[in-house]
C-alpha positions in Angstrom: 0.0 0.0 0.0 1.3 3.1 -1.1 1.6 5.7 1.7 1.6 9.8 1.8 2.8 12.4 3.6 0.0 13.1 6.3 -1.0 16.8 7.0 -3.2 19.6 8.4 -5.0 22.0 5.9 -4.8 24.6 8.6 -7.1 26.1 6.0 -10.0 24.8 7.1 -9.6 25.0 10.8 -13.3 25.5 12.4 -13.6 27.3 15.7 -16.2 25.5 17.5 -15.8 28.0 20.8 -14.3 29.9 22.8 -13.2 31.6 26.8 -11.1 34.3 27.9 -8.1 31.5 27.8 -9.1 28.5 25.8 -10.5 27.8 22.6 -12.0 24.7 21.0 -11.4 23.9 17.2 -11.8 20.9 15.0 -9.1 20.2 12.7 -9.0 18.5 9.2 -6.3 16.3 8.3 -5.1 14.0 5.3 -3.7 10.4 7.3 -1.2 8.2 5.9 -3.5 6.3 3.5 -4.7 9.6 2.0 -8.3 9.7 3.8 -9.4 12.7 5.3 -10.0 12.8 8.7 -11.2 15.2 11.8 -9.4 16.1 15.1 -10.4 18.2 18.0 -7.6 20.4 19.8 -7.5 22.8 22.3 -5.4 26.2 22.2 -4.5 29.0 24.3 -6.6 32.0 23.8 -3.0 33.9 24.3 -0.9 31.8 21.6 0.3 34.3 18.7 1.1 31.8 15.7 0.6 28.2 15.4 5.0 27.8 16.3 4.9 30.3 18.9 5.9 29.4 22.6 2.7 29.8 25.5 4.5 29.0 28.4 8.0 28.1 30.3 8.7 25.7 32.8 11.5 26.8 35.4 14.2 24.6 36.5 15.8 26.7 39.6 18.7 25.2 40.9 19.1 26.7 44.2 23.3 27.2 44.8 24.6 27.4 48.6 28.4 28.7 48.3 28.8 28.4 51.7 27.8 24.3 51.7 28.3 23.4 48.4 24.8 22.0 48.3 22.0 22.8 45.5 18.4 22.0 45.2 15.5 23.1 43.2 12.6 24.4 43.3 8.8 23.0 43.2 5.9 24.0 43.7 2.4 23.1 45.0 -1.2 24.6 43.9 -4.7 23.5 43.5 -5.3 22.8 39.4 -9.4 23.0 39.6 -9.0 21.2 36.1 -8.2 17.9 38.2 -9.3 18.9 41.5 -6.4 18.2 43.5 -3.2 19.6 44.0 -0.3 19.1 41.7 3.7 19.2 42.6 5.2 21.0 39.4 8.3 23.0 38.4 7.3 26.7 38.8 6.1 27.8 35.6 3.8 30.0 33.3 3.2 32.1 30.5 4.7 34.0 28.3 3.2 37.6 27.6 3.1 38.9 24.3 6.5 40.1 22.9 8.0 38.7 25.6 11.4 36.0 25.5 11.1 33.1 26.8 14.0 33.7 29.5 12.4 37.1 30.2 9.0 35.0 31.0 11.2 32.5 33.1 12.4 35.1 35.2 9.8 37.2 36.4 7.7 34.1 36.4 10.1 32.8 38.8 10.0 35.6 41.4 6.5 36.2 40.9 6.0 32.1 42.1 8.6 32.1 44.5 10.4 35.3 45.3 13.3 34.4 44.2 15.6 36.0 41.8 17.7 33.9 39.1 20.2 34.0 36.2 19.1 32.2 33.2 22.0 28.9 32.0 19.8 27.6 28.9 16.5 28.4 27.4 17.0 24.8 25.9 19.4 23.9 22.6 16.9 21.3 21.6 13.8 23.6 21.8 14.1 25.4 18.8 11.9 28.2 18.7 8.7 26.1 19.1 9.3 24.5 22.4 8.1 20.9 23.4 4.5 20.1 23.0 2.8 19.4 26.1 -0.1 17.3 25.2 0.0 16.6 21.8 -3.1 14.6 21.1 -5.3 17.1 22.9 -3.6 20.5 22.0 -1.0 22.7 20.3 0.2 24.3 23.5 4.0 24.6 23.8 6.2 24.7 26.6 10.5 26.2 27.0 12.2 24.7 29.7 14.9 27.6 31.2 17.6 25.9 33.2 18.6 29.2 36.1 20.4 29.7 39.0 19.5 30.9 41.9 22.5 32.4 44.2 22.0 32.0 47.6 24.3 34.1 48.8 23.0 37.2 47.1 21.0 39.9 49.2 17.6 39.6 47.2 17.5 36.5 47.6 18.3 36.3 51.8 14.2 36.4 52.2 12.5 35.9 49.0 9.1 37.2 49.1 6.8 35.7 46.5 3.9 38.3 45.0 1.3 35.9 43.1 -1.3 37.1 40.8 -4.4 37.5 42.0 -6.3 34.1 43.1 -3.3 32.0 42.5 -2.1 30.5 45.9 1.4 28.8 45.6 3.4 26.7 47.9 6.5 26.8 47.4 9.3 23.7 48.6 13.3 23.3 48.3 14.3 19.8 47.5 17.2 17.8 46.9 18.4 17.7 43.3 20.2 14.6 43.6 17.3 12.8 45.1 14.6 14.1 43.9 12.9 11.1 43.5 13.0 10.3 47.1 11.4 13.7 47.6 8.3 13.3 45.3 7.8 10.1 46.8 8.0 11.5 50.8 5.4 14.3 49.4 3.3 12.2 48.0 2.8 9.8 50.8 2.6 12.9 53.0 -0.4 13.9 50.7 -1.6 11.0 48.7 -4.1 13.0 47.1 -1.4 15.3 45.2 -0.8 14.7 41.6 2.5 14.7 40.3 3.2 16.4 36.6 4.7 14.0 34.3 7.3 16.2 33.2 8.6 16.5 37.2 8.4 12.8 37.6 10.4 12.3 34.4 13.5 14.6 35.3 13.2 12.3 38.5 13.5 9.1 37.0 15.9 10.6 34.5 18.4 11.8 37.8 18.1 8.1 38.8 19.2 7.0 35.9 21.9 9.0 35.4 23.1 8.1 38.8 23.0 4.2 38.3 24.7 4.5 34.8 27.6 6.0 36.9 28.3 3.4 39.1 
């Protein structure tokens, strides 16, 4: 059986509704047998082009100069979309004309107060991020890799300042075992729901760690 190419016709995207921050739209495509077919995705109200980037996830490592330790940074909030709360690296969007590492940052002390240099915005990223959920949406998300200095004066007593309604806990974890510590706060709360992408860096740590021994 002979096979083609399959593709979008953007063309004939129809929007089927619509919120302040999400809308619903049903897509046609041409599958690998050539047959037309239909999909339903969701977007962000916010996203400017079908490559642009909606939000950045922050991986703050926390540097002590004075122990030689570092950590990172989670965070803990009520998603009403799966009533519960989820452990997650800090994260959000990013406003229009904004970069991504501009987004990172003030996203970053706006979650946690703390104040950061940026390492990588992420060489593999491209300028169109990593799809999130690809099957149910064209969001896209930049990992920033920054630093956070301990020993600098800002951030002695880091003061978060959250937009309105959004109620964030903020933890410091071990980078090195961060497994371990998704696993102790999760049998502290069994009811909290761990993001996917949080769990993988986890396992990936692990990993990384048994390969060398």
């Amino acid at each position: 059986m002979s096979t083609v190419t399959p593709i979008t016709d953007l063309s004939q995207t129809v929007s089927v509704g619509s919120t302040r921050w999400l809308k619903l739209e049903t897509l046609t495509y041409t599958d690998q047998t050539g047959k037309e077919r239909k999909w339903d995705r969701a977007v962000r109200a916010t996203k400017q082009s079908e490559t642009s980037i909606d939000a950045v996830a922050i991986l703050a490592t926390l540097v002590d100069t004075a122990t030689a330790s570092s950590s990172i940074l989670l965070v803990k909030q009520f998603r009403p979309a799966v009533n519960a709360y989820t452990l997650e690296l800090p994260a959000g969007l990013v406003d229009k004309n904004e970069s991504t590492g501009t987004a990172a940052l003030r996203e970053l002390k706006e979650e946690t107060g703390y104040v950061g240099k940026i390492v990588s915005c992420g060489e593999l990223q491209d300028t169109s991020g990593f799809p999130l959920s690809p099957g149910m949406s064209n969001e896209s998300v930049s990992l920033v890799e920054v630093t956070v200095d301990l020993s600098l004066p800002e951030n002695q007593h880091p003061l978060p300042s959250p937009d309105e309604g959004e109620f964030v806990q903020v933890f410091k974890v071990s980078k090195n075992n961060l497994l371990a510590e998704l696993t102790r706060l999760q049998k502290e709360d069994p009811k909290v729901q761990i993001f996917i992408g949080l769990w993988t860096l986890a396992r990936g740590i692990e990993l990384g760690k048994a390969m060398m021994k």
